[in-house]
C-alpha positions in Angstrom: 91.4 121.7 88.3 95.0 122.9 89.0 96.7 123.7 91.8 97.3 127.1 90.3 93.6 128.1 90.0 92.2 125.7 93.4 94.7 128.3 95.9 92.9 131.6 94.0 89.5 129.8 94.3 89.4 128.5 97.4 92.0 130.3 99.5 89.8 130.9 102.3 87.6 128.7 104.7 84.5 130.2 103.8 85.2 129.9 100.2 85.4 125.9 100.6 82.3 125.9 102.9 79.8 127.1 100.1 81.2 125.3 97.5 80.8 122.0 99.9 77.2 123.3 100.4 76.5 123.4 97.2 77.5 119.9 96.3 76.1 118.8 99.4 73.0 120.2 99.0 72.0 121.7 95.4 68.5 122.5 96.2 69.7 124.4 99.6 70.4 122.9 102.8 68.4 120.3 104.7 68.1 119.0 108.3 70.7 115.5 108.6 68.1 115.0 111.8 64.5 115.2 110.4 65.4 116.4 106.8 63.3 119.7 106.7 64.7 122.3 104.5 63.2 125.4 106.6 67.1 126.3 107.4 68.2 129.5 109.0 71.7 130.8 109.2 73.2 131.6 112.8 74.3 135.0 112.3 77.2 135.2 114.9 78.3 132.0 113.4 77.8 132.0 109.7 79.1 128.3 108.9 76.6 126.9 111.5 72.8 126.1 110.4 69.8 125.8 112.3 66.9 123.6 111.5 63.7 125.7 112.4 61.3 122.5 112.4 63.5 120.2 115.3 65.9 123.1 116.1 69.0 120.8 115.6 71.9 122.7 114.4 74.9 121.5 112.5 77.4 122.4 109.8 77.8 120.6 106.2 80.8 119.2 107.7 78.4 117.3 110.1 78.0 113.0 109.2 80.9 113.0 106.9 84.2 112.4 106.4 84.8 115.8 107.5 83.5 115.6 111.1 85.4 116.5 114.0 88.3 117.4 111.7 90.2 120.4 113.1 91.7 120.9 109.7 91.2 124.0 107.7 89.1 123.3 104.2 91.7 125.1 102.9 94.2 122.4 103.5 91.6 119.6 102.8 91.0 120.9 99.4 94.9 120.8 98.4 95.1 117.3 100.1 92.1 116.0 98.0 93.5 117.6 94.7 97.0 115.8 94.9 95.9 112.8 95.6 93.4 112.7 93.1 96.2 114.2 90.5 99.2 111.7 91.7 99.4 109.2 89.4 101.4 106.7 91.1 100.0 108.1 94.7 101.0 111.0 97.2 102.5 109.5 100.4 101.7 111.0 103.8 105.2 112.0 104.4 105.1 113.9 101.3 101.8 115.4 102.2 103.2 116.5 105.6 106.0 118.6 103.8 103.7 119.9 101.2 100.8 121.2 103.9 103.1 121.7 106.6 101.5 119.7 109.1 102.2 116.5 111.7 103.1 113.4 110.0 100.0 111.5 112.3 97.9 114.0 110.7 99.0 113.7 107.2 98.7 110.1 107.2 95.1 110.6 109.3 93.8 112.8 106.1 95.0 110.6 103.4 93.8 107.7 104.9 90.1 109.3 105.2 90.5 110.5 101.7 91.1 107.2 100.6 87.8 106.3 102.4 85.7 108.3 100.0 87.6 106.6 97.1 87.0 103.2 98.5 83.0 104.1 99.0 83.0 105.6 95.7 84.5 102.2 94.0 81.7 100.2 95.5 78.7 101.7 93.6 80.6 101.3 89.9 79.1 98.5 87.8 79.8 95.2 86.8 82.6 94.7 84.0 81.1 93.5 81.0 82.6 93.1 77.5 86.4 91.4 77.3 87.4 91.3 80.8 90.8 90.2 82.1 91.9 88.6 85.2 95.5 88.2 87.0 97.1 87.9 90.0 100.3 89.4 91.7 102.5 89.6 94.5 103.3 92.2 96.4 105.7 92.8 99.5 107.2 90.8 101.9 110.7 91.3 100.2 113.7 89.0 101.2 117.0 88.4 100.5 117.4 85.0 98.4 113.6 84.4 98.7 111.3 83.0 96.2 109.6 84.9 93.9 105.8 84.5 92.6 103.4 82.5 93.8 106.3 80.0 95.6 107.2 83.5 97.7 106.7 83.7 101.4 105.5 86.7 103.7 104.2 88.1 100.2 100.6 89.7 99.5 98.4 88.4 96.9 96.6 91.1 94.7 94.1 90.6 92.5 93.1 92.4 89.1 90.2 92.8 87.3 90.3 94.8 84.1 87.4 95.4 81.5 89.4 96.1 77.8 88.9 99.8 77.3 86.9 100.1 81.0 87.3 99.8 84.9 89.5 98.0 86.9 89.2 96.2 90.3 91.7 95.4 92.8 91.7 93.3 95.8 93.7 91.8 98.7 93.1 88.3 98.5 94.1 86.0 101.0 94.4 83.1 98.6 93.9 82.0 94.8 91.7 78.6 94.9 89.0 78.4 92.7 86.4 79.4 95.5 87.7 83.0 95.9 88.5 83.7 92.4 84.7 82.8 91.6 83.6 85.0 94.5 85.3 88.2 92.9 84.3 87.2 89.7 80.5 86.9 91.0 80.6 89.8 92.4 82.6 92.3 89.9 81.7 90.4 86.7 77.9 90.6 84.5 77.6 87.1 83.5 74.6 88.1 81.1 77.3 90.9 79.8 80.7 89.4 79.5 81.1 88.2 76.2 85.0 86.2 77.6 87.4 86.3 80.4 91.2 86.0 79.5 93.8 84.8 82.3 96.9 83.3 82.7 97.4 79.6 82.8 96.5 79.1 87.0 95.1 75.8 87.3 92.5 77.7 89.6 90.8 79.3 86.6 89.2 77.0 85.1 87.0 75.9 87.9 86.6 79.6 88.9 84.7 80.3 85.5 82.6 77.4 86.0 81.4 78.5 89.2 80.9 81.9 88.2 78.9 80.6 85.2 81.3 82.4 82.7 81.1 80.4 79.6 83.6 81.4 77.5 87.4 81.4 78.9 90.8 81.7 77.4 94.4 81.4 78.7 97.9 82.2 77.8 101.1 80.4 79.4 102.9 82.6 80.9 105.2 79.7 82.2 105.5 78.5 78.4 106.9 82.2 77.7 103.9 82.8 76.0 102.4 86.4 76.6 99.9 86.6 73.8 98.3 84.9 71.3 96.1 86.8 68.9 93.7 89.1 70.8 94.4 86.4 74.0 96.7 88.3 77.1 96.4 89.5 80.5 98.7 92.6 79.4 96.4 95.5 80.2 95.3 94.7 84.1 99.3 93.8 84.4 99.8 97.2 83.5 97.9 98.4 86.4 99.8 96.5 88.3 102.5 97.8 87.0 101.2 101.3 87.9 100.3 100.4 91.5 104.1 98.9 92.1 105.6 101.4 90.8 103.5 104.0 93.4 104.4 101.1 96.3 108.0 101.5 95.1 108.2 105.4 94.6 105.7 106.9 96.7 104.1 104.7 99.7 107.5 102.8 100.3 105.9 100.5 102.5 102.3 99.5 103.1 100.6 97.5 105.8 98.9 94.4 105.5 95.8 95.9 107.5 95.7 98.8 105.0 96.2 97.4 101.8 92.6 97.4 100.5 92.7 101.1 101.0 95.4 101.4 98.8 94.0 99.3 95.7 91.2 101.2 96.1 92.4 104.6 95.4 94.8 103.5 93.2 91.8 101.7 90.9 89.3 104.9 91.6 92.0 107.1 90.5 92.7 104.7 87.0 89.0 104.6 86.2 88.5 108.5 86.4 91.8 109.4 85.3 90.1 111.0 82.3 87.2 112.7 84.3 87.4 116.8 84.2 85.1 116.6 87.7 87.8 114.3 89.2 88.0 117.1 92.1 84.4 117.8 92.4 83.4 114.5 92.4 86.0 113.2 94.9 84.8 116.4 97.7 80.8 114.9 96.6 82.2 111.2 98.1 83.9 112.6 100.8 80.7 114.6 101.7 78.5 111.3 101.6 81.0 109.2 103.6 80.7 108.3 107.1 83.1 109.1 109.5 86.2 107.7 110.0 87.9 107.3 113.6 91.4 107.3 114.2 91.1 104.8 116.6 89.4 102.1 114.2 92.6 103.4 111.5 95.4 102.4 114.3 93.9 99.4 116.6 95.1 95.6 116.0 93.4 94.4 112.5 
């Protein structure tokens, strides 16, 4: 979808309500209350739908992401398209210019756009096949501070990658053993994985073990060693690489409370960055997301 063709398309509220509807519902609307399909139309009020079985009425808006949003689709639609078309990520300072529209309520939509990305990343499958696994380090910059793992006040990410497949990020409070296996548990097909390449952290080893991965390989990256034969890390580091370079570029400056939501989109947008439904497929996720408050966004994590 380009921008181009979304502003003919859908340049009218209306417009974006029936193509929600149909995503929402294919087969015609249904009752969120009692799930009946015998649906009639108010006729003062053509966006609102009354259930003729338990009389509830409600929009297609209603129990998603969408609710209580004052926004018009319109604006929703060209939010959901650049973010899902950013590469390295569409800031809500940017968005505000671009949609003319409060910097609190920029930053309010991207943030529930992100939701749906986040929801949508945790129904993908387990990585099977050659799967790599790193970790990085991210913010908490200082002037003559360490760098790496010795860092302070830093971040640590962690990547998942499946060669030639998805990827998986996550804010990880530390790297022992126990939380690398718990990713890998939980992200990784044991029956599936034929190895797992990694860096030389000591933490690794033991990782695999518990996660019942049986074959491992390392390179040293302290050794200056970055491969070795089909052995290397270099193709989750590149989505690192991607996701600093949005930090840097775009984002500027992320919070701690927030950062999951950030590796999230980044990742969803990585693993569909080939996907001619991107679009479609990211208004389907925002219509099967729950709402999201402003209040639980902003309080004290």
């Amino acid at each position: 979808m380009f921008l181009s063709d979304l502003l003919v398309r859908y340049n009218t509220d209306d417009k974006c309500r029936e193509y929600l509807e149909e995503l929402r519902w294919p087969k015609g609307p249904k009752c969120p209350k009692c799930e009946s399909t015998d649906i009639t139309r108010i006729s003062t009020r053509q966006s609102v739908l009354r259930c003729k079985s338990c009389q509830q009425q409600f929009t297609v808006t209603v129990d998603t992401i969408f609710h209580d949003s004052h926004l018009p689709l319109t604006k929703w639609f060209v939010a959901v398209l650049l973010m899902c078309e950013a590469k390295k990520g569409m800031s809500a300072l940017q968005m505000k210019r671009t949609l003319g529209m409060a910097y609190q309520t920029a930053w309010y939509l991207c943030m529930r756009i992100r939701q749906a990305m986040a929801t949508a990343n945790g129904e993908k499958p387990k990585l099977s096949g050659i799967v790599e696994m790193d970790e990085t380090y991210v913010g908490g910059k200082m002037k003559g501070g360490k760098r790496g793992r010795g860092s302070e006040n830093k971040q640590i990410v962690i990547g998942i990658r499946q060669r030639g497949g998805q990827l998986r990020l996550f804010k990880a409070s530390d790297v022992s053993a126990e939380t690398l296996s718990q990713y890998i548990k939980e992200n990784v097909d044991d029956d599936e994985v034929e190895v797992m390449f990694t860096d030389e952290l000591k933490s690794y080893p033991s990782a695999m073990r518990k996660a019942g991965i049986a074959e491992h390989e390392a390179v040293n990256h302290s050794a200056g060693e970055y491969v070795s034969g089909n052995v290397h890390t270099n193709t989750v580091e590149s989505a690192f690489s991607l996701f600093k370079r949005g930090l840097i570029g775009s984002w500027h400056k992320i919070s701690v409370k927030h950062l999951q939501r950030y590796l999230e989109e980044m990742s969803y947008r990585f693993d569909e960055r080939g996907n001619p439904q991107l679009f479609s497929m990211t208004l389907k996720n925002l219509l099967s997301t729950d709402p999201l408050t402003f209040k639980s966004l902003t309080d004290a994590a």
